[in-house]
N, C-alpha and C positions, 0 to 999 in steps of 0.2 A: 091817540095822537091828536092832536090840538093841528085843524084843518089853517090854520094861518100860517102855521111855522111851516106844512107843508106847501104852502100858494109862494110864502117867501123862498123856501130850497129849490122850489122849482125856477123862479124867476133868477137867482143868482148862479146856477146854472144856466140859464138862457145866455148870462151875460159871459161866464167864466169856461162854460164845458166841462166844467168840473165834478165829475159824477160822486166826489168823495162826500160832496152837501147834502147828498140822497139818500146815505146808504142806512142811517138809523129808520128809514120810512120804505125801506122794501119789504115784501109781506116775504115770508119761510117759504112760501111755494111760488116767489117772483118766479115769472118766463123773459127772458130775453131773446130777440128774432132783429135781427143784423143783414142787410140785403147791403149788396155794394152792384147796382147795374153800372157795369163795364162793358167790355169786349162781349162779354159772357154774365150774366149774373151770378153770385156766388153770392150762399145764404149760411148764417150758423147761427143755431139755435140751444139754447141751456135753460137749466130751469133748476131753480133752488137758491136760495140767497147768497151759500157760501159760495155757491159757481156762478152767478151772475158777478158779485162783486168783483174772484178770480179774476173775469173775464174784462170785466172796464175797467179792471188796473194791469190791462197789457197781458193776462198769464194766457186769453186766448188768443194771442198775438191779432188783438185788435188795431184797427190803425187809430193811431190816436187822431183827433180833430181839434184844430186852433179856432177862435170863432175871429171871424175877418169882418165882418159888419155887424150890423143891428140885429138882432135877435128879434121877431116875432112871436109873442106867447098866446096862445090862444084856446080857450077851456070851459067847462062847463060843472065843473065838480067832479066828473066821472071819468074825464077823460080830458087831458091836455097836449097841448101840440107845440113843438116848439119849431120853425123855419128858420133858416142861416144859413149864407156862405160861409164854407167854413174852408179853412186848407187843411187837406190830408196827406199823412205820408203814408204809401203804397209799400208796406215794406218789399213785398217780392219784386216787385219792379224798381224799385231805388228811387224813387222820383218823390216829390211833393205839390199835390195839383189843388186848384181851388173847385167843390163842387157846392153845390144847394144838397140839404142836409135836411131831414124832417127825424124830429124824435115823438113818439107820442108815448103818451105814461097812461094807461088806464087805473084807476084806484077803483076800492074798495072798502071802506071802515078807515079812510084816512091813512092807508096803507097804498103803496105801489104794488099792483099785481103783476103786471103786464108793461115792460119797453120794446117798444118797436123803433129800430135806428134803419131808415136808409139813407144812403147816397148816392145817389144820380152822375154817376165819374163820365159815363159813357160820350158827355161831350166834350169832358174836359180832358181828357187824356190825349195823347199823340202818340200815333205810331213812336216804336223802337226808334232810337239813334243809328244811323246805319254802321256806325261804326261799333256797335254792338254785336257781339261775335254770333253768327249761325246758331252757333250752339248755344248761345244762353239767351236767342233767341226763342229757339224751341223748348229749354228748358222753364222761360216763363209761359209759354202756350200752353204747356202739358199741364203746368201749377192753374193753372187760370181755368184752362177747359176741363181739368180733371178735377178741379174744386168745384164747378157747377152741375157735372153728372153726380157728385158723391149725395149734391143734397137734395 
């Protein structure tokens, strides 16, 4: 793989979030690792190209990211970082909040081995609407807090 074409898929992603610019440069044994610090941290992790891909076109009900400002790219050949406010939608809580978003790609042979996605929600978020009923108040407590002891 021709290390340009990957410097360029990387940057039009910084600019787009577009992860479909990446997917001919993920290596067979890619890892994916997804943290969302919330209320609670919740992590999911896959590994293999067909289920990494799955997973950044929605099938592991990831929250997609719009990019809201300037993209930051930052890298070394082996490892690149991208920074952005991005807006997220929260599917279990219904809402769309804006957080600071770090992607970094580790390579190898000109290949993606390694994405690490976090978002940092935890201060952007806001308590429940009170007009949001008990019950699906605790019904997102139990999704939120039961999704951080699973991982």
């Amino acid at each position: 793989m021709n290390e340009i074409d990957v410097h360029a898929a990387l940057e039009r992603f910084a600019r787009t979030r577009d992860f479909s610019v990446l997917t001919r440069f993920l290596s067979d044994d890619v890892e994916l690792r997804t943290t969302m610090a919330a209320v609670a941290p919740t992590i999911t992790e896959c590994k293999g190209r067909g289920k990494v891909i799955d997973h950044l076109n929605g099938g592991g009900r990831s929250a997609p990211a719009t990019p809201a400002a300037g993209a930051e790219i930052t890298g070394d050949g082996n490892r690149f970082v991208v920074i952005d406010d991005v807006d997220v939608r929260i599917p279990f809580a219904g809402v769309v909040t804006r957080d600071t978003c770090a992607v970094v790609f580790e390579m190898r042979d000109g290949a993606i081995t390694r994405i690490v996605i976090h978002h940092e929600l935890a201060a952007s978020l806001q308590p429940l609407p009170q007009r949001t009923s008990a019950r699906r108040r605790a019904t997102l407590d139990a999704r939120t807090h039961g999704a951080s002891r699973a991982a």
